[in-house]
C-alpha positions in Angstrom: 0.3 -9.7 -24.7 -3.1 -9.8 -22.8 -5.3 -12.7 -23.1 -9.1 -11.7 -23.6 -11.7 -14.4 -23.4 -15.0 -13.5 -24.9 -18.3 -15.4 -24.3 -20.7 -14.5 -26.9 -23.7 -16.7 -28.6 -24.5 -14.5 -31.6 -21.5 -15.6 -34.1 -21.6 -11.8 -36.3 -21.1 -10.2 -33.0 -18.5 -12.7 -31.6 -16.1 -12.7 -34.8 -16.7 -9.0 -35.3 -15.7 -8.1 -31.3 -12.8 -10.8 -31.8 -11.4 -9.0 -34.6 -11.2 -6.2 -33.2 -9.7 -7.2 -30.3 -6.6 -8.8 -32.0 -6.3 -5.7 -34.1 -5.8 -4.0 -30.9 -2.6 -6.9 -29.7 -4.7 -8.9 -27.5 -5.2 -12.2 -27.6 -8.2 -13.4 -28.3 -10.4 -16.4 -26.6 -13.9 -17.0 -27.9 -16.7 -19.3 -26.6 -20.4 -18.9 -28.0 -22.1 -20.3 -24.7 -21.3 -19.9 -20.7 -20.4 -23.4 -20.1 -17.7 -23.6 -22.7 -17.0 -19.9 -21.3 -16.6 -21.2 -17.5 -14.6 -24.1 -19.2 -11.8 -22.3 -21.1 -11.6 -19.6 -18.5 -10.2 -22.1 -16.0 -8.0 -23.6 -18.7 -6.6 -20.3 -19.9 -6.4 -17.7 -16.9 -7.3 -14.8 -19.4 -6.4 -11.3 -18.0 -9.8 -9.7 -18.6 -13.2 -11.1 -19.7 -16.2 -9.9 -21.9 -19.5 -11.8 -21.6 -22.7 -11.2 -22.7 -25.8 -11.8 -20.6 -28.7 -13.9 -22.5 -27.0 -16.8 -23.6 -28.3 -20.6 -23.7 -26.9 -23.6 -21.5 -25.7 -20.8 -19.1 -26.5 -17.0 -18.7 -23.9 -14.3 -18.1 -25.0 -14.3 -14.3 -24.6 -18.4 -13.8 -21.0 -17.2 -15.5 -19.9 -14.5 -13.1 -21.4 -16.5 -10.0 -19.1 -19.9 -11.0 -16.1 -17.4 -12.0 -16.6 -15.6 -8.6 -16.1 -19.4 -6.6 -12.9 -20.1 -8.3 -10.1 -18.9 -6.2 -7.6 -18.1 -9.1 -10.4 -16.6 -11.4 -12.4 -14.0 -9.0 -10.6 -11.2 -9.4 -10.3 -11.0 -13.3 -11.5 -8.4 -14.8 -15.3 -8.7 -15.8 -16.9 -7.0 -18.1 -20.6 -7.5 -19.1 -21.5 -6.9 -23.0 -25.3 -7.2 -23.5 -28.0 -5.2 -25.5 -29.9 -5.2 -22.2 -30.0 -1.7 -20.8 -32.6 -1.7 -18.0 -31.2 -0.4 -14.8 -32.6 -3.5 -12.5 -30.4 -5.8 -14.7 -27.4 -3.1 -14.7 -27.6 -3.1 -10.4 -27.5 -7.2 -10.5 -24.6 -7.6 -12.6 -22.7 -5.2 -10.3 -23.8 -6.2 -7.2 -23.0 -9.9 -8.2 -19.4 -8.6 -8.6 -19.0 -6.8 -12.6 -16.2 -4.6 -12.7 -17.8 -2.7 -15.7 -21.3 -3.2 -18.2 -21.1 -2.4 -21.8 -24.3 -2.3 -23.9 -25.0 -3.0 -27.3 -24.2 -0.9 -30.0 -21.0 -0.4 -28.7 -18.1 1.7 -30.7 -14.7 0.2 -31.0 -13.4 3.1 -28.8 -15.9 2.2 -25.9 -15.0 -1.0 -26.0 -11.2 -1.2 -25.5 -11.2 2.1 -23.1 -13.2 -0.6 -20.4 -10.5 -3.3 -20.9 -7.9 -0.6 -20.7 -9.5 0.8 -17.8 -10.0 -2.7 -16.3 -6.5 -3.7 -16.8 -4.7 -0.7 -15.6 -6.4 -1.5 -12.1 -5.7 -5.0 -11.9 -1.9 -3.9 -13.2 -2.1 -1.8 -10.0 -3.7 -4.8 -7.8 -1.1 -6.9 -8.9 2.0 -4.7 -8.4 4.0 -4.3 -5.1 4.7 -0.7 -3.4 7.2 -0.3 -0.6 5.9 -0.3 2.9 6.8 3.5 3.5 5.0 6.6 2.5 6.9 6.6 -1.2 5.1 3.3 -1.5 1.8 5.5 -1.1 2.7 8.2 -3.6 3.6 5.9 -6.2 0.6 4.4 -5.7 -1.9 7.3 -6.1 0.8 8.5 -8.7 -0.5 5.4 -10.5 -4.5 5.5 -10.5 -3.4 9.5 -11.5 -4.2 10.4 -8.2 -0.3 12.1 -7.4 -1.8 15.6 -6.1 -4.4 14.0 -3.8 -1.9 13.2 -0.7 -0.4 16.5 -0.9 -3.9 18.5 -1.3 -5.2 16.7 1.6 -2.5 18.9 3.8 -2.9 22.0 1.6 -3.7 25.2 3.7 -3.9 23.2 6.6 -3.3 25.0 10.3 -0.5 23.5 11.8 0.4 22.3 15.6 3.4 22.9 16.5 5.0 20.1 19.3 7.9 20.1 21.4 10.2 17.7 21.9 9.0 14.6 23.6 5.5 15.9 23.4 2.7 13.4 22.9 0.9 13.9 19.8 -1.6 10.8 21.3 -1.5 8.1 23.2 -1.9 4.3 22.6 -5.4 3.6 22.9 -7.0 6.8 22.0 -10.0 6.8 19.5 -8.3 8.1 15.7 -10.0 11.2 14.3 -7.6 12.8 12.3 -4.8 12.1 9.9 -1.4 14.2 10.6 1.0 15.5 8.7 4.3 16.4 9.3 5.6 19.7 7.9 8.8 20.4 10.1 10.4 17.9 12.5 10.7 13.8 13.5 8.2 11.8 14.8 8.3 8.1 16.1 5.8 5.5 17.4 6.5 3.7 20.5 4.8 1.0 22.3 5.4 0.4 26.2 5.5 -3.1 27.9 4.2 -2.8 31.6 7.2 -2.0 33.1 7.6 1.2 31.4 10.1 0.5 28.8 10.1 1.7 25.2 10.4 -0.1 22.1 9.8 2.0 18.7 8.4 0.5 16.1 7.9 3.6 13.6 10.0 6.9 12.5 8.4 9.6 10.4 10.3 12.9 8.7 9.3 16.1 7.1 6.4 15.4 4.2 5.2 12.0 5.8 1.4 11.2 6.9 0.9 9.2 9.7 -2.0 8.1 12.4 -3.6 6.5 9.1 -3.1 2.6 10.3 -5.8 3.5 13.4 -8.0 4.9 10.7 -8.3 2.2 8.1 -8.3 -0.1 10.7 -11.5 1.5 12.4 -9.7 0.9 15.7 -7.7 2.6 18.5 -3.9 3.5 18.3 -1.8 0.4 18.9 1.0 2.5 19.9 1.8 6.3 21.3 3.1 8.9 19.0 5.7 11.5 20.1 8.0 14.4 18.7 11.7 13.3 18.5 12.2 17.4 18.5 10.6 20.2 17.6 7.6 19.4 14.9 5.1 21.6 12.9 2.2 19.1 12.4 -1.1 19.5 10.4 -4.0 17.8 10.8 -6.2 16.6 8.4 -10.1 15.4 9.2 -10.5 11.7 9.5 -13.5 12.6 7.1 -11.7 13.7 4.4 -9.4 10.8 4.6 -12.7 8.4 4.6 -13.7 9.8 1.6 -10.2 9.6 -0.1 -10.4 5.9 0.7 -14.3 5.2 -0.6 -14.3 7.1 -3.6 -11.0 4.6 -4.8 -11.6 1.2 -3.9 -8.4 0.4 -5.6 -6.5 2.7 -3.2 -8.1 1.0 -0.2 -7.1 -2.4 -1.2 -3.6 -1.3 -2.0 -3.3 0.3 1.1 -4.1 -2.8 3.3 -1.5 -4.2 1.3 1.2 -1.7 2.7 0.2 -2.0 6.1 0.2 -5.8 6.0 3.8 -4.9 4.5 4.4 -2.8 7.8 3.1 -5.4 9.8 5.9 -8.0 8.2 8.5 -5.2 8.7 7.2 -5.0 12.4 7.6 -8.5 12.7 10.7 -8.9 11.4 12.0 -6.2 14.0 9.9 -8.5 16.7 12.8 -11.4 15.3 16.0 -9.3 15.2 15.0 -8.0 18.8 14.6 -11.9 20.2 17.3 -13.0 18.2 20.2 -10.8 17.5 23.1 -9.6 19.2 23.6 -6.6 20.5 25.9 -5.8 17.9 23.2 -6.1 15.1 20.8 -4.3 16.7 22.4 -1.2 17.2 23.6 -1.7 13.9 20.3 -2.4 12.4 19.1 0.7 13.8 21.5 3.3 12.4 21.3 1.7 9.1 17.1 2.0 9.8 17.6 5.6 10.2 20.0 6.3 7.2 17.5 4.9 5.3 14.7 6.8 6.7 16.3 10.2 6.9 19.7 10.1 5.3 18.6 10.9 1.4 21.2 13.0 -0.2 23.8 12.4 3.0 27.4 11.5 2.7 28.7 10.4 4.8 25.1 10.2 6.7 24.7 12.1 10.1 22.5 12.1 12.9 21.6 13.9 15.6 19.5 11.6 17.8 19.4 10.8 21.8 20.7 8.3 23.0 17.3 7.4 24.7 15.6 7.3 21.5 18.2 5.4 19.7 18.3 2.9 22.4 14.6 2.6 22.1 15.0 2.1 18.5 17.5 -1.4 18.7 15.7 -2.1 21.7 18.4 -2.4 24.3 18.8 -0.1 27.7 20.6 3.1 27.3 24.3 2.0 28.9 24.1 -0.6 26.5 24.1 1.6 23.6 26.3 4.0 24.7 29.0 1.3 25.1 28.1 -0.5 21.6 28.7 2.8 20.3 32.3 3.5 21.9 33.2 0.6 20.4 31.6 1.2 16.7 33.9 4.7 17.0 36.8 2.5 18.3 36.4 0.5 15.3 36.3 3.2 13.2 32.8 2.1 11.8 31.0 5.7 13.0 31.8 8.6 14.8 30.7 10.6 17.2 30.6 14.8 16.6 29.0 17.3 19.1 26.6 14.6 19.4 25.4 13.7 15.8 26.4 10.3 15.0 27.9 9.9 11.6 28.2 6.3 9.8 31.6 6.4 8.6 31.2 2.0 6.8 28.0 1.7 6.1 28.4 -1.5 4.2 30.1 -3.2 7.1 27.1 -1.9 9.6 24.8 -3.5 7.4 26.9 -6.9 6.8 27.4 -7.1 10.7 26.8 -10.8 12.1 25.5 -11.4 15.1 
């Protein structure tokens, strides 16, 4: 059950709004000045709270202003319920940080639509999506937002790429957001002496290019088609304007890449720490669980180049790990696609 604190002088208004609050399943909170509002908020952590504006000892504003420099009460839902309507004291409660502004009269029905809009975002803000472009769909599918991805490809012209053509090149300025209809892309990065570590892989229906973009930076590493690719581009305006018009989308989305950038890390570790063994291991099982959906037994057809790139290791390296995988019955190798034949003991491997 919810927990609503309300912060209301006039004592009709404050019982009436209570009641019909719990009739709704929330639980109810009441304090008739801002002080003792300020007070049990920090006591109770309530999941959304209603306050009105002109009240004595402390104002709505003074309210939202303490609430705002409490670490584990800024991002509570706050919702403003005055009889004040002007539209200079509307602008100042948003600007000081309202997430919505009901005015008095109020229906029943106005009322617990804003706290049901309110908490469905911070349910959202709150809830953890997968690093990985399903992550991103169940996000959007979320706010209501499922067809938005896919329209932003919609009758898009496409580019088509060959294998191990660049699509760009670390340190380019972003201006576009690419989607891949046909093909496999990965993201490399190069140390000074040429060689290749990848540190992304992207299939049929996945966007990429979009870290550069929210970012407002360059590309931190080069993109290029593992084989043959149809690729669509979508403006980087478009994109820009998917982002501002939903705020909660945008901070959602920082939350995936910071996701990426553990999962980057993490890779970082396994490199500087594992064997051999694990790597090559790690990166089969990394590339049954980005393109293997609906595969059993799940097979690949990859170079050795790019596979080697993937664990991070030189290319005789790999080939010889692999010999002895297939000697240990733990893949095999047909007309070149690799095929995981234990995938629970690839993943178990110890170093």
């Amino acid at each position: 059950m919810n927990t609503i604190l309300l912060i209301e002088d006039n004592h009709e208004i404050r019982e009436n709004t209570a009641e019909i609050l719990e009739l709704a399943n929330y639980n109810v909170i009441t304090a008739e000045n801002g002080k003792d509002g300020v007070e049990k908020a920090i006591a109770s952590k309530p999941d959304v709270i209603i306050c009105d504006i002109m009240m004595p000892v402390l104002d709505g504003y003074g309210v939202l202003h303490m609430l705002n420099k409490n670490e584990e009460l800024k991002d509570v839902p706050f919702i403003f319920l005055t009889a004040k309507t002007e539209r200079s004291d509307f602008r100042k409660g948003m600007e000081m940080g309202a997430d919505d502004y009901v005015t008095k009269p109020f229906t029943e029905i106005e009322l617990l639509n804003a706290i049901e809009q309110r908490l469905k975002k911070v349910s959202i803000l709150r809830k953890k999506y997968e690093s990985s472009q399903d992550g991103i769909r169940n996000l959007l599918q979320d706010i209501g937002k499922q067809d938005v991805w896919e329209e932003l490809s919609s009758g898009r012209n496409t580019n088509v790429y060959k294998k191990k053509h660049v699509i760009y090149s670390e340190g380019n300025h972003p201006n576009r957001l690419f989607h891949i209809k046909k093909g496999k892309v990965k993201l490399y990065k190069s140390n000074d002496d040429g060689k290749d570590l990848t540190v992304g892989l992207f299939g049929e229906g996945d966007y990429f290019g979009y870290m550069a973009l929210l970012e407002n930076s360059v590309y931190h590493e080069t993109a290029e088609a593992m084989e043959d690719a149809e690729i669509a581009m979508i403006p980087r305006e478009e994109f820009d304007a998917l982002i501002k018009e939903n705020p909660v989308v945008m901070k959602k989305f920082l939350q995936i890449l910071a996701g990426n950038v553990t999962e980057k890390e993490n890779q970082l570790l396994g490199l500087a720490y594992n064997s051999l063994r694990k790597r090559v291991a790690d990166a089969l099982i990394m590339l049954r669980h980005k393109f293997g959906e609906g595969q059993t037994p799940f097979s690949i057809h990859i170079s050795r180049e790019d596979l080697a790139n993937i664990a991070g290791t030189a290319t005789e390296s790999l080939i010889r790990t692999l010999s002895d995988f297939r000697a240990e019955k733990l893949i095999d190798i047909k007309d070149g696609n690799i095929v995981l034949l234990n995938e629970k003991k690839l993943e178990g491997l110890y170093n």
